[in-house]
PQR file of N, CA, C, O and H, with PARSE charges and radii, in Angstrom:
ATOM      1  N   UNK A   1       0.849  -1.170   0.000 -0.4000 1.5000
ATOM      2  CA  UNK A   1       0.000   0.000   0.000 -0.0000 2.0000
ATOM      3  C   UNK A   1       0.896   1.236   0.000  0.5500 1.7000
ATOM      4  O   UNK A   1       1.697   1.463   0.907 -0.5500 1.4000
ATOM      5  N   UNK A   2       0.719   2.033  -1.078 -0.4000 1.5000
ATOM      6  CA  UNK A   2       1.208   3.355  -1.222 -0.0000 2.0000
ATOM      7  C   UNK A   2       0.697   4.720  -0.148  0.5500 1.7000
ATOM      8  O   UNK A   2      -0.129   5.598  -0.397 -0.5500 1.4000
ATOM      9  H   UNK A   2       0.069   1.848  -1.815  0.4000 1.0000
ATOM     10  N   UNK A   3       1.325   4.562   0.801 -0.4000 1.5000
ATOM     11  CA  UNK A   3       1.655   6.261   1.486 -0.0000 2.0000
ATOM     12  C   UNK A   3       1.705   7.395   1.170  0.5500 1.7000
ATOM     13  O   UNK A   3       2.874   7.534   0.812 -0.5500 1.4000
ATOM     14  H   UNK A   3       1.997   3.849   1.003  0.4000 1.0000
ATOM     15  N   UNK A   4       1.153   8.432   1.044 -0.4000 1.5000
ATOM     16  CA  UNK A   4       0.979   9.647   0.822 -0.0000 2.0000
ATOM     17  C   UNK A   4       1.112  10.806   1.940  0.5500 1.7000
ATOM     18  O   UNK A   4       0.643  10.630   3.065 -0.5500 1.4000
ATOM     19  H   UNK A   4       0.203   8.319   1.334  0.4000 1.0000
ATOM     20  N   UNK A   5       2.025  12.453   1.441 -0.4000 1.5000
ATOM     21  CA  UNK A   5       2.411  13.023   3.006 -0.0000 2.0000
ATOM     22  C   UNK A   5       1.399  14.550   2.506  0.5500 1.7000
ATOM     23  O   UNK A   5       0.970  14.328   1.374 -0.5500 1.4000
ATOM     24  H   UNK A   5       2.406  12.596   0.528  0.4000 1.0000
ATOM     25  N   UNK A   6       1.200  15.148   2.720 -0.4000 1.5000
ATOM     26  CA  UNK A   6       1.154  16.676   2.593 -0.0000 2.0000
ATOM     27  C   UNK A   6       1.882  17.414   1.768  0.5500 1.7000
ATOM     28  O   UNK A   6       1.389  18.209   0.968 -0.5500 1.4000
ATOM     29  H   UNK A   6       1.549  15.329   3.640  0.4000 1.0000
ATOM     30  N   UNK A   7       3.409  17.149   1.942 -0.4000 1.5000
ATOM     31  CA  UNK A   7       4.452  17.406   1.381 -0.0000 2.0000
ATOM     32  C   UNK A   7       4.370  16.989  -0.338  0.5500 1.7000
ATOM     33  O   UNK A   7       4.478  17.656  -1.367 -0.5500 1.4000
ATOM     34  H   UNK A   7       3.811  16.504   2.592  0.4000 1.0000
ATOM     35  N   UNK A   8       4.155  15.727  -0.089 -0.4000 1.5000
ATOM     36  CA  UNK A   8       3.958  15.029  -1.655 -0.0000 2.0000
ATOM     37  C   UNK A   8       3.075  15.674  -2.997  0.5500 1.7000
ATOM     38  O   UNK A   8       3.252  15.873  -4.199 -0.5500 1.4000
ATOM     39  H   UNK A   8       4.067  15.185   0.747  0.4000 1.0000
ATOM     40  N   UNK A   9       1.631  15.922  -1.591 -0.4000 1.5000
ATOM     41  CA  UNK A   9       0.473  16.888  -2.327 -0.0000 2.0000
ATOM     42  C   UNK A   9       0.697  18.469  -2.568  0.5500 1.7000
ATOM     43  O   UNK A   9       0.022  19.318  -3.150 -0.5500 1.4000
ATOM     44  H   UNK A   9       1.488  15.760  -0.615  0.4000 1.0000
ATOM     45  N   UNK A  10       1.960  18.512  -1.860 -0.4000 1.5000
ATOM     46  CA  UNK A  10       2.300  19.714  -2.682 -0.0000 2.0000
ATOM     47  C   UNK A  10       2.768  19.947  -3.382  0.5500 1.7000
ATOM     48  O   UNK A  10       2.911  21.075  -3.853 -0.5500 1.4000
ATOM     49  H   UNK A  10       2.509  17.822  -1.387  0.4000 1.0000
ATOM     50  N   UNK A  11       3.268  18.794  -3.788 -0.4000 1.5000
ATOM     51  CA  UNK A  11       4.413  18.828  -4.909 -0.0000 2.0000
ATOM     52  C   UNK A  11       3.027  18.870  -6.244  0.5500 1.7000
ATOM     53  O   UNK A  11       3.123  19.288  -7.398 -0.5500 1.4000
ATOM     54  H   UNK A  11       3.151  17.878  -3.405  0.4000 1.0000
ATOM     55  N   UNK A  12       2.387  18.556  -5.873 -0.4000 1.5000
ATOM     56  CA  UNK A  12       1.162  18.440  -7.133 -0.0000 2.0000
ATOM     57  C   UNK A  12       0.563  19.415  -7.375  0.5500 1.7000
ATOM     58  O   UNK A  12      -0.336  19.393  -8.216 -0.5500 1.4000
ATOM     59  H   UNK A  12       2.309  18.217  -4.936  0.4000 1.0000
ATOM     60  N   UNK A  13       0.856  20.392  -6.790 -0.4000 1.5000
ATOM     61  CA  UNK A  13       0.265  22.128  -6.990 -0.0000 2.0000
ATOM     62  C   UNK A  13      -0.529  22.324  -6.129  0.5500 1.7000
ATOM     63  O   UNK A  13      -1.174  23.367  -6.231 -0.5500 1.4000
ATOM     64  H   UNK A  13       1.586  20.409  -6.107  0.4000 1.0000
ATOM     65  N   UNK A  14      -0.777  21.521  -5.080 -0.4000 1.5000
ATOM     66  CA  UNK A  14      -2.103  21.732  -3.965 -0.0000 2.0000
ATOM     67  C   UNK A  14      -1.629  23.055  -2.971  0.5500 1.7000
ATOM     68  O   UNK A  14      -0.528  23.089  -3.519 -0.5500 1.4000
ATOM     69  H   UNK A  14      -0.254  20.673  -4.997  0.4000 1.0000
ATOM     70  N   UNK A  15      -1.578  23.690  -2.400 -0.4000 1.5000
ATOM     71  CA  UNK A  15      -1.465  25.262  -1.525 -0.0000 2.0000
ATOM     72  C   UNK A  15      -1.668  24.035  -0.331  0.5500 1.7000
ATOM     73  O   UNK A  15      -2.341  23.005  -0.358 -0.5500 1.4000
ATOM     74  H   UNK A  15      -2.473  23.663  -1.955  0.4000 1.0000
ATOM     75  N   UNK A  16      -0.687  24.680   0.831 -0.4000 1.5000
ATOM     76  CA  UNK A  16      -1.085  24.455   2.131 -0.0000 2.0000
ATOM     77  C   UNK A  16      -1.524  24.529   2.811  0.5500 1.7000
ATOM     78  O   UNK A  16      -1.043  24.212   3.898 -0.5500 1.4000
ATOM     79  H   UNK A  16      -0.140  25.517   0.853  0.4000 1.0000
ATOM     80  N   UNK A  17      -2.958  25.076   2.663 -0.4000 1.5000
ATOM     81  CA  UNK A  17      -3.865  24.562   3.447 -0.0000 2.0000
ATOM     82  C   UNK A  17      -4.884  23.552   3.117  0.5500 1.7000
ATOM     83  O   UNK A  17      -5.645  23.011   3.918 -0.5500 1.4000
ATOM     84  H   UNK A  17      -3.349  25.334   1.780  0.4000 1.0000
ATOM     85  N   UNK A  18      -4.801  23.328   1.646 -0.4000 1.5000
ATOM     86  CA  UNK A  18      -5.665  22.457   0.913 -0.0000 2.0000
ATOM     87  C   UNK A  18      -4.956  21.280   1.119  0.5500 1.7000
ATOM     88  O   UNK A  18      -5.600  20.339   1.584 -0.5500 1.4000
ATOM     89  H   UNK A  18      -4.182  23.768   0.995  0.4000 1.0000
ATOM     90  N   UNK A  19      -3.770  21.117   0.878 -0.4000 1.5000
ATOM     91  CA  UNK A  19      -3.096  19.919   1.287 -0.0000 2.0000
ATOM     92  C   UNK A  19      -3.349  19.643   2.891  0.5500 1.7000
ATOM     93  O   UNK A  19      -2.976  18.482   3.055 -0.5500 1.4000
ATOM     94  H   UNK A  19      -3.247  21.882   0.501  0.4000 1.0000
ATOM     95  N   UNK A  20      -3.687  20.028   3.817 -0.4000 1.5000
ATOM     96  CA  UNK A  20      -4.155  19.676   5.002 -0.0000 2.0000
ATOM     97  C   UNK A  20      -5.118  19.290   5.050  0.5500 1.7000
ATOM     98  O   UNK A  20      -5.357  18.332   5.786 -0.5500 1.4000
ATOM     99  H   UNK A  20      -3.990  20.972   3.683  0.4000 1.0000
ATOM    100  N   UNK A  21      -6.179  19.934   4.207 -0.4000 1.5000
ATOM    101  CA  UNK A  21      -7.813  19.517   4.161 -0.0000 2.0000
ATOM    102  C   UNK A  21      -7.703  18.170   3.823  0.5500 1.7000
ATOM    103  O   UNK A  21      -7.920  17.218   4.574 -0.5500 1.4000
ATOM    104  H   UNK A  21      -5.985  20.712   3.610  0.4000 1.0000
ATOM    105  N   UNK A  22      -7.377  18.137   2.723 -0.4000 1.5000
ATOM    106  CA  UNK A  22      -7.419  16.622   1.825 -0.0000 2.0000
ATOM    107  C   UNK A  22      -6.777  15.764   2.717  0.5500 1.7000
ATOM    108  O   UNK A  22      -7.395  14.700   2.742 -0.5500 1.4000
ATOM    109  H   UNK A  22      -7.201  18.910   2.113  0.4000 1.0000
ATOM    110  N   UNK A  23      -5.527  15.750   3.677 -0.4000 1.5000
ATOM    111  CA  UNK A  23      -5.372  14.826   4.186 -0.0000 2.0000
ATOM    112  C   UNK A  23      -6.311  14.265   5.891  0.5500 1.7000
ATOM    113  O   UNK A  23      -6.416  13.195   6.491 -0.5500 1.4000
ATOM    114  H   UNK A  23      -5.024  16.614   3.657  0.4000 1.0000
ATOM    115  N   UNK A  24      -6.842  15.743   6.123 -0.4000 1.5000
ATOM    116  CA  UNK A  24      -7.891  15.575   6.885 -0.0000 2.0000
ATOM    117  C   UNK A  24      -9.430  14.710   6.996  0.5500 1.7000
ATOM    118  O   UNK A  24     -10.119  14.135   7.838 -0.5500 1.4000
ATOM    119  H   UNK A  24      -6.757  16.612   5.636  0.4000 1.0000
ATOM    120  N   UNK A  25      -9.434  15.093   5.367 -0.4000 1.5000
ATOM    121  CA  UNK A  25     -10.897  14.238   4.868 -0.0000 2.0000
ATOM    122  C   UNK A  25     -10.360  12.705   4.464  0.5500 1.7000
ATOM    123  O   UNK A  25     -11.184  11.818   4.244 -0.5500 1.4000
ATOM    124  H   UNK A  25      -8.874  15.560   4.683  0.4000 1.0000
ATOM    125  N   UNK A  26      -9.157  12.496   4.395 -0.4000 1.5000
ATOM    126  CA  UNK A  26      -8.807  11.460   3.783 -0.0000 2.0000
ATOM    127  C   UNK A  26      -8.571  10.008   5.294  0.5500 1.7000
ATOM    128  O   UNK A  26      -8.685   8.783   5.290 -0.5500 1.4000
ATOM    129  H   UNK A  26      -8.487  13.217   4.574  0.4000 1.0000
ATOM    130  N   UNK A  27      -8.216  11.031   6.365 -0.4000 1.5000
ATOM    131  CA  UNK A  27      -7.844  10.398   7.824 -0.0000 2.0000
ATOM    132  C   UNK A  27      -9.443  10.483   8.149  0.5500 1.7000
ATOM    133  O   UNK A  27      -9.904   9.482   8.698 -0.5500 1.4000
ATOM    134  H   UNK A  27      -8.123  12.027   6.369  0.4000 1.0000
ATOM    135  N   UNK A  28     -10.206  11.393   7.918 -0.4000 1.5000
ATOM    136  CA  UNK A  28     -11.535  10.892   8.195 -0.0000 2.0000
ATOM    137  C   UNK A  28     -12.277   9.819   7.099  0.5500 1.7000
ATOM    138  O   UNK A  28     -13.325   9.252   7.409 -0.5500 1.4000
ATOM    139  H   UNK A  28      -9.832  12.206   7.473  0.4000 1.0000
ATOM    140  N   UNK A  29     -11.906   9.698   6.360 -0.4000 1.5000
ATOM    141  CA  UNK A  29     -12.931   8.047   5.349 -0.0000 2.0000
ATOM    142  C   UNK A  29     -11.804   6.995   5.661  0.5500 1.7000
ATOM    143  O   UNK A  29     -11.950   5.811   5.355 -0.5500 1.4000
ATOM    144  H   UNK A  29     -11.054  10.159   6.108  0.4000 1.0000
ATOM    145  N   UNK A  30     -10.679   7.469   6.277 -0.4000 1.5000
ATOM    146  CA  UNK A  30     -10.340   6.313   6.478 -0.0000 2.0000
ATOM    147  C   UNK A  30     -10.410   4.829   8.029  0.5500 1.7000
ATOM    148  O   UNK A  30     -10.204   3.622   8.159 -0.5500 1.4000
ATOM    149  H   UNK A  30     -10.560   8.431   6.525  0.4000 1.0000
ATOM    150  N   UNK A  31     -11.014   6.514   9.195 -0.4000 1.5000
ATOM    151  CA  UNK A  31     -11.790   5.995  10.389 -0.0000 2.0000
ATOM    152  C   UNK A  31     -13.329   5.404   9.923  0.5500 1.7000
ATOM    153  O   UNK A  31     -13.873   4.375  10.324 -0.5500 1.4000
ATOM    154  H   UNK A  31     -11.182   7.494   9.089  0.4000 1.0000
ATOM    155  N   UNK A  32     -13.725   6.178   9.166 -0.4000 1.5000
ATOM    156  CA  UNK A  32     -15.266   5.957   8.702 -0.0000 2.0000
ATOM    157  C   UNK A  32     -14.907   4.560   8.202  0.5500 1.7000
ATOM    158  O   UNK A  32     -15.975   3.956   8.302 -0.5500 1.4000
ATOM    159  H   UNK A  32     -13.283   7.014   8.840  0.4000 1.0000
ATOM    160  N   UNK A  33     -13.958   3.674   7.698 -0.4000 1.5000
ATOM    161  CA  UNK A  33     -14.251   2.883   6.745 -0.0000 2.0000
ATOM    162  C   UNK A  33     -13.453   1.281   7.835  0.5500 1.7000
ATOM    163  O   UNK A  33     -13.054   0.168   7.494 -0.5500 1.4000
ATOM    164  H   UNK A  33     -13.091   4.165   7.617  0.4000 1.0000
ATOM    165  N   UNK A  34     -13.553   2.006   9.194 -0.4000 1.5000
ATOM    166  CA  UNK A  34     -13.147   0.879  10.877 -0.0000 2.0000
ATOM    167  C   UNK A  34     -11.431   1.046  10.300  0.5500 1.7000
ATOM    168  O   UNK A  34     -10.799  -0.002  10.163 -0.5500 1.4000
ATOM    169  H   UNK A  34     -13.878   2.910   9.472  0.4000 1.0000
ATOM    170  N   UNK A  35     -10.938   1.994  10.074 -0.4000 1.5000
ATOM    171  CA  UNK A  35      -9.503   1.836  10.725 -0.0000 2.0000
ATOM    172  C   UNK A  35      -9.258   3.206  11.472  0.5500 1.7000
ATOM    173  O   UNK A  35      -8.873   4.290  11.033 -0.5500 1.4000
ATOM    174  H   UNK A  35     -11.451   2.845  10.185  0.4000 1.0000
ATOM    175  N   UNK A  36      -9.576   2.840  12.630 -0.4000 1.5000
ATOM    176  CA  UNK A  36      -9.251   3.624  13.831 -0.0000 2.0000
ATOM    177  C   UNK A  36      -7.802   4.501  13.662  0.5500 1.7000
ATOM    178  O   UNK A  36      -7.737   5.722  13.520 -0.5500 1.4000
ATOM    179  H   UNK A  36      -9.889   1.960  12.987  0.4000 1.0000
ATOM    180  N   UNK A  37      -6.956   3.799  13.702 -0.4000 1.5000
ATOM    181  CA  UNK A  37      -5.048   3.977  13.710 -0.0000 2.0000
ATOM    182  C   UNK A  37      -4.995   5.158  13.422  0.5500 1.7000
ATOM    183  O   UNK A  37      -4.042   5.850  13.780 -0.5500 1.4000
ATOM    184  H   UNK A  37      -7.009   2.807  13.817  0.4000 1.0000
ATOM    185  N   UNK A  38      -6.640   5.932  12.276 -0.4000 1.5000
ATOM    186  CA  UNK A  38      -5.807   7.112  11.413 -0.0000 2.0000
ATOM    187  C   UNK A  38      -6.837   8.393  12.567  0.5500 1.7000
ATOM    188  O   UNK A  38      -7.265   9.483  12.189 -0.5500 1.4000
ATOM    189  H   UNK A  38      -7.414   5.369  11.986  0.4000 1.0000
ATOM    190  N   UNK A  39      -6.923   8.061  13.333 -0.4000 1.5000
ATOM    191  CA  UNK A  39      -7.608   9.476  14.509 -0.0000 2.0000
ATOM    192  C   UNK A  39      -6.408   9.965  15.162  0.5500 1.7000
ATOM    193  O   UNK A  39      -6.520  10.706  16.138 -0.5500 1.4000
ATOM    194  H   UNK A  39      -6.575   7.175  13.641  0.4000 1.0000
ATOM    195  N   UNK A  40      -5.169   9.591  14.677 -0.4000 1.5000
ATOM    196  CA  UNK A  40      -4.208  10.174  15.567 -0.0000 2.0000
ATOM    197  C   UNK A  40      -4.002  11.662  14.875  0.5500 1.7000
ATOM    198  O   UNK A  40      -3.906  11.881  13.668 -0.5500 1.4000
ATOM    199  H   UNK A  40      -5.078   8.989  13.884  0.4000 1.0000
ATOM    200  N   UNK A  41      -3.964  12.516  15.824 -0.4000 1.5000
ATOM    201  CA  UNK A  41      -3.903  13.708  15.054 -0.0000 2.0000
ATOM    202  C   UNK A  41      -2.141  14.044  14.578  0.5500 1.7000
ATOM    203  O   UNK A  41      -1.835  14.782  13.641 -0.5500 1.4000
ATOM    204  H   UNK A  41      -4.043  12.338  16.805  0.4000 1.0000
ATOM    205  N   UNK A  42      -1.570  13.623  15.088 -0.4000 1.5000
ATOM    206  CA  UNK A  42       0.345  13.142  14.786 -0.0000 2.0000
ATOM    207  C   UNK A  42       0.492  12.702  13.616  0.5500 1.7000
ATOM    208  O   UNK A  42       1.540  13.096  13.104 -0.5500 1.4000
ATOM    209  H   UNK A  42      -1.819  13.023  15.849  0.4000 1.0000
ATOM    210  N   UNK A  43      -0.320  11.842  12.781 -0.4000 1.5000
ATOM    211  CA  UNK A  43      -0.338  10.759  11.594 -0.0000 2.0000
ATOM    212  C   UNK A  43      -0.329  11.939  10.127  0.5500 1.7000
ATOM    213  O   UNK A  43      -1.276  12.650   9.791 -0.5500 1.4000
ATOM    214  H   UNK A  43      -1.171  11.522  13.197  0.4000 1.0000
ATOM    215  N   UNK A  44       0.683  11.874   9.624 -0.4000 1.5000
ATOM    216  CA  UNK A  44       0.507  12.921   8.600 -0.0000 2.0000
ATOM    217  C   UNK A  44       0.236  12.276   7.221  0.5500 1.7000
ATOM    218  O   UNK A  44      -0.154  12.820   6.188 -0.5500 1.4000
ATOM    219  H   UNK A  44       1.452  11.297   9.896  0.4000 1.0000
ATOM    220  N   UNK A  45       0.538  10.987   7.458 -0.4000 1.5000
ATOM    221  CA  UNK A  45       0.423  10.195   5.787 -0.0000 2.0000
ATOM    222  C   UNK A  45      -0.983   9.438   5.870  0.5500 1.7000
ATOM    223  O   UNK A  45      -1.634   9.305   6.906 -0.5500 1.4000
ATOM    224  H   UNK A  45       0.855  10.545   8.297  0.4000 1.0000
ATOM    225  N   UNK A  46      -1.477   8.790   4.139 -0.4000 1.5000
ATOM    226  CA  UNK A  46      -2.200   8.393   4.611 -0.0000 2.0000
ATOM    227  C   UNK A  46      -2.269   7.556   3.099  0.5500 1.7000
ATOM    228  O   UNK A  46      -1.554   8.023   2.212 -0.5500 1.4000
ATOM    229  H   UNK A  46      -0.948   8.898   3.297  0.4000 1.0000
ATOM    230  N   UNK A  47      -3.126   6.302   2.759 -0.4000 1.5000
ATOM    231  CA  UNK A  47      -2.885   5.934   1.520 -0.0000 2.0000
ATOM    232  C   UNK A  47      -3.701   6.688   0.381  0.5500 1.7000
ATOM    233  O   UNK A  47      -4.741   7.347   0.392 -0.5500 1.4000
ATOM    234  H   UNK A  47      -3.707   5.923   3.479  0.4000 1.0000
ATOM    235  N   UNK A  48      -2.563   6.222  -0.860 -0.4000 1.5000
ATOM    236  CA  UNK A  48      -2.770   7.296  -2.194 -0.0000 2.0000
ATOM    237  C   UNK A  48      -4.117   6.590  -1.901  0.5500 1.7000
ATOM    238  O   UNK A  48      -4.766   7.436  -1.286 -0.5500 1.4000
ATOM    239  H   UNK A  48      -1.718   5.687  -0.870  0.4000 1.0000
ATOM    240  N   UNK A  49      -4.978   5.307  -2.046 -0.4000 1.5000
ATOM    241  CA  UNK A  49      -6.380   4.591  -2.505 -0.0000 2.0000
ATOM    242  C   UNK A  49      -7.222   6.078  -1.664  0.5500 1.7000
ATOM    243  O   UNK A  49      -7.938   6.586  -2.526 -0.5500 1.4000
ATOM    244  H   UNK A  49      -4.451   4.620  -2.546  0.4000 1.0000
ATOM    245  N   UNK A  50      -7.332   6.809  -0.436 -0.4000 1.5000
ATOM    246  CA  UNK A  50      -8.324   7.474   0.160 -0.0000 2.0000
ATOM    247  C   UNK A  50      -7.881   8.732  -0.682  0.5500 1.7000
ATOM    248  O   UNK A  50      -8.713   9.219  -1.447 -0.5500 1.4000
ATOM    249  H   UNK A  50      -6.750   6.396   0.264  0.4000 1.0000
ATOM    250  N   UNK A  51      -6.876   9.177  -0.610 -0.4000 1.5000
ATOM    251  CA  UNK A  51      -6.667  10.572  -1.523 -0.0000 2.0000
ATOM    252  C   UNK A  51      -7.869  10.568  -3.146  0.5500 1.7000
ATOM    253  O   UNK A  51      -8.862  11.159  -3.568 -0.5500 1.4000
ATOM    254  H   UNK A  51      -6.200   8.781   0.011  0.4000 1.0000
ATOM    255  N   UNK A  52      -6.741   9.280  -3.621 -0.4000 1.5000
ATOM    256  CA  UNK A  52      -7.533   9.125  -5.118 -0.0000 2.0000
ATOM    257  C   UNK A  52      -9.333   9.537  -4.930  0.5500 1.7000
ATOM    258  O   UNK A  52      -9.898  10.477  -5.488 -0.5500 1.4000
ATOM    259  H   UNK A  52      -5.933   8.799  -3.278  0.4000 1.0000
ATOM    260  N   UNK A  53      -9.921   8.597  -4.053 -0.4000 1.5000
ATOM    261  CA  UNK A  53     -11.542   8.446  -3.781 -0.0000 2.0000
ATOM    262  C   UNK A  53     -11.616   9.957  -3.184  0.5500 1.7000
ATOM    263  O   UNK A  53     -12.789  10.280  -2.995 -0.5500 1.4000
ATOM    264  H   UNK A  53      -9.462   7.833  -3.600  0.4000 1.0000
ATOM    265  N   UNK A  54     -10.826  10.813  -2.890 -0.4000 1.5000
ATOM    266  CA  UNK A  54     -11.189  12.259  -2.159 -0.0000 2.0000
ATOM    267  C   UNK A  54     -11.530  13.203  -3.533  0.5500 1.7000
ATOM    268  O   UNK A  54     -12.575  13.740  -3.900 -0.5500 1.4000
ATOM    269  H   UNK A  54      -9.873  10.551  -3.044  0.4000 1.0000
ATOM    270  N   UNK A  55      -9.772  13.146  -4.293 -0.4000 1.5000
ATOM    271  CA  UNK A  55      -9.936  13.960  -5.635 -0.0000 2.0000
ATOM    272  C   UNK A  55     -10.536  13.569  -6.867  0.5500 1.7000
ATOM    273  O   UNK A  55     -10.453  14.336  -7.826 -0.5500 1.4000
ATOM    274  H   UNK A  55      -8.923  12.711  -3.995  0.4000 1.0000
ATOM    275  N   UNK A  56     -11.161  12.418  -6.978 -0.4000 1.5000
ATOM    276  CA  UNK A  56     -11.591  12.037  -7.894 -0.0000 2.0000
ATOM    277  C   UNK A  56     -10.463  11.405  -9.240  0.5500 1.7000
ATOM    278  O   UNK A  56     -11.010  10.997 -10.265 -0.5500 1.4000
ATOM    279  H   UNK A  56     -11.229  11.795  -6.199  0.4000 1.0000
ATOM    280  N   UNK A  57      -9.026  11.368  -9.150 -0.4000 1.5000
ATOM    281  CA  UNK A  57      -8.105  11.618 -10.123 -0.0000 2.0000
ATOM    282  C   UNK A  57      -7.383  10.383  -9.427  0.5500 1.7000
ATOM    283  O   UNK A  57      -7.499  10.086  -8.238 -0.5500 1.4000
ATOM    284  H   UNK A  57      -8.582  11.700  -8.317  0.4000 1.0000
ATOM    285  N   UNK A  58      -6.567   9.671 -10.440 -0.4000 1.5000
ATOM    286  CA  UNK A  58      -5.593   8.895 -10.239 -0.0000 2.0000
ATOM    287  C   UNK A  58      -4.121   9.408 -10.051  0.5500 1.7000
ATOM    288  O   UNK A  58      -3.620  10.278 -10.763 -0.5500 1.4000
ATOM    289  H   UNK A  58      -6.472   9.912 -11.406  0.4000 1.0000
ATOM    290  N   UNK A  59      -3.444   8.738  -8.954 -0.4000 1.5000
ATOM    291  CA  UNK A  59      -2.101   9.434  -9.011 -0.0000 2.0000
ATOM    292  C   UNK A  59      -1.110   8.248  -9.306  0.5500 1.7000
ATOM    293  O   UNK A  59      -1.445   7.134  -8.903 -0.5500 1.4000
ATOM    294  H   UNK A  59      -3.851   8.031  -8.375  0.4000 1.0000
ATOM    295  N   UNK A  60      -0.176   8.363  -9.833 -0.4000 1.5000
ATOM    296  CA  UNK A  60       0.515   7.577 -10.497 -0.0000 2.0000
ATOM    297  C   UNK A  60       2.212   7.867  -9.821  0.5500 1.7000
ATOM    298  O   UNK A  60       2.901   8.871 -10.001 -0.5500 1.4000
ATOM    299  H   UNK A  60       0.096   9.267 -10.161  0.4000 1.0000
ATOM    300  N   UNK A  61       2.520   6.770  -9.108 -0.4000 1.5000
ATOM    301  CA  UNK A  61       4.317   7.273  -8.785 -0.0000 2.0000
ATOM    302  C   UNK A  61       5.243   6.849  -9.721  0.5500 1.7000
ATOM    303  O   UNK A  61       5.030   5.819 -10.361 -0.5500 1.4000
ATOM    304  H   UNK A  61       1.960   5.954  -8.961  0.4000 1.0000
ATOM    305  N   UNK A  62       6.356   7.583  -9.903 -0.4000 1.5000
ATOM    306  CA  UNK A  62       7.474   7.263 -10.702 -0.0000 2.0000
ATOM    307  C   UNK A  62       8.621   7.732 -10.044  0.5500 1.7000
ATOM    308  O   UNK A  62       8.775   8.884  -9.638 -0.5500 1.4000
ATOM    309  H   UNK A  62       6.529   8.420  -9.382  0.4000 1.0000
ATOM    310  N   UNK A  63       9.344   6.899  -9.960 -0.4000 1.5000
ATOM    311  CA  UNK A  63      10.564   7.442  -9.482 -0.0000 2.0000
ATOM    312  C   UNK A  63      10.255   7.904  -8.151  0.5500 1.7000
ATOM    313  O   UNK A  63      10.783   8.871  -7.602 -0.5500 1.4000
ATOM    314  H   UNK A  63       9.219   5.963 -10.290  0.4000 1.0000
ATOM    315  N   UNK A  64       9.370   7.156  -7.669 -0.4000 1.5000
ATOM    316  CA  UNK A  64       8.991   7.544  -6.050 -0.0000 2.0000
ATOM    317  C   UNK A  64       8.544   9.196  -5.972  0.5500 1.7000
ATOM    318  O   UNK A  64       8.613   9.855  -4.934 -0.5500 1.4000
ATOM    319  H   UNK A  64       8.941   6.370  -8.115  0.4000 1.0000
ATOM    320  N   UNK A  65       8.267   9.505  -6.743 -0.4000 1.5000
ATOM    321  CA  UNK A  65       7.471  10.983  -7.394 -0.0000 2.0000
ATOM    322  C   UNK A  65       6.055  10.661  -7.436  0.5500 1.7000
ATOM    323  O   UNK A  65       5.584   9.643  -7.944 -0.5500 1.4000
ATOM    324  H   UNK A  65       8.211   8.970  -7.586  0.4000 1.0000
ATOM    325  N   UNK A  66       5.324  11.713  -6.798 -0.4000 1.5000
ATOM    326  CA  UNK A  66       3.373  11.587  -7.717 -0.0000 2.0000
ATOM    327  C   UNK A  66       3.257  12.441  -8.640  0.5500 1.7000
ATOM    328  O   UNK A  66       3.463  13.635  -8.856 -0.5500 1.4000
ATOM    329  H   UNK A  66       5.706  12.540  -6.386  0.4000 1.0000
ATOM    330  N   UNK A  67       2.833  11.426  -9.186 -0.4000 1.5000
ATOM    331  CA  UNK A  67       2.143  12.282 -10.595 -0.0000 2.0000
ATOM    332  C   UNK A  67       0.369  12.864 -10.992  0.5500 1.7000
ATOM    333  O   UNK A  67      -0.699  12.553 -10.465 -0.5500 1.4000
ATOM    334  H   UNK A  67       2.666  10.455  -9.011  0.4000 1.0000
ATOM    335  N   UNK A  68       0.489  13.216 -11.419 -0.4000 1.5000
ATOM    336  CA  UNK A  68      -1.413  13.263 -11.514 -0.0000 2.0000
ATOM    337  C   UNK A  68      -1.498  12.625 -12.852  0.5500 1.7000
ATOM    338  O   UNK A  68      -0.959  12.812 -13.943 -0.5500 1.4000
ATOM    339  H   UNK A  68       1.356  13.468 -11.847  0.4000 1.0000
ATOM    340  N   UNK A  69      -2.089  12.072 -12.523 -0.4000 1.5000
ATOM    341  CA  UNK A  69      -2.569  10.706 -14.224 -0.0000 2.0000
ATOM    342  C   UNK A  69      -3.623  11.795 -15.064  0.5500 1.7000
ATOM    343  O   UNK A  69      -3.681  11.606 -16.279 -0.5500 1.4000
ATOM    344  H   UNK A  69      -2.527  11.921 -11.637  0.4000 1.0000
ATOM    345  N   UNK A  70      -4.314  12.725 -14.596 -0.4000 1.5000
ATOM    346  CA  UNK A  70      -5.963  13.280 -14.963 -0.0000 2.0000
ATOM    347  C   UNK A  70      -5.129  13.750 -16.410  0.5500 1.7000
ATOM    348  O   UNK A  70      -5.740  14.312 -17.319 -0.5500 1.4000
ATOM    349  H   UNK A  70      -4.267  12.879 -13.609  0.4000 1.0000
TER
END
C-alpha cells in the first residue's frame, strides 16, 4: 500500500492549506471505513487509494514521485 504526506500533495500544486484539508478528509474516510489507527492527530500520511476516492483523479508514482494521471 502506497503512502501519501502533505508534502507530496504539494508537490502536485495543492497550496497548504488544501493539502491539510485533503489529508484531513482522507484520515476521516479512512476511520469511517473501521480503521481507527488514522484518529491520531500526529499521523501525517495516509494511503494514495483514500486521496484518489477524495480527488476524484488517479495518481501515479514514478521514481517515487506523484504524478497526476488526470
Amino acid at each position: 500500500m502506497q503512502m501519501i504526506t502533505k508534502v507530496e500533495l504539494g508537490q502536485l500544486g495543492f497550496g497548504p492549506s488544501q493539502c491539510s484539508d485533503i489529508i484531513r478528509k482522507a484520515k476521516r474516510l479512512m476511520v469511517n471505513k473501521g480503521y481507527g489507527y488514522y484518529s491520531n492527530r500526529r499521523l501525517g500520511c495516509v494511503p494514495v487509494e483514500a486521496i484518489e476516492e477524495i480527488l476524484g483523479i488517479r495518481l501515479v508514482f514514478e521514481n517515487n514521485e506523484v504524478r497526476n494521471n488526470a
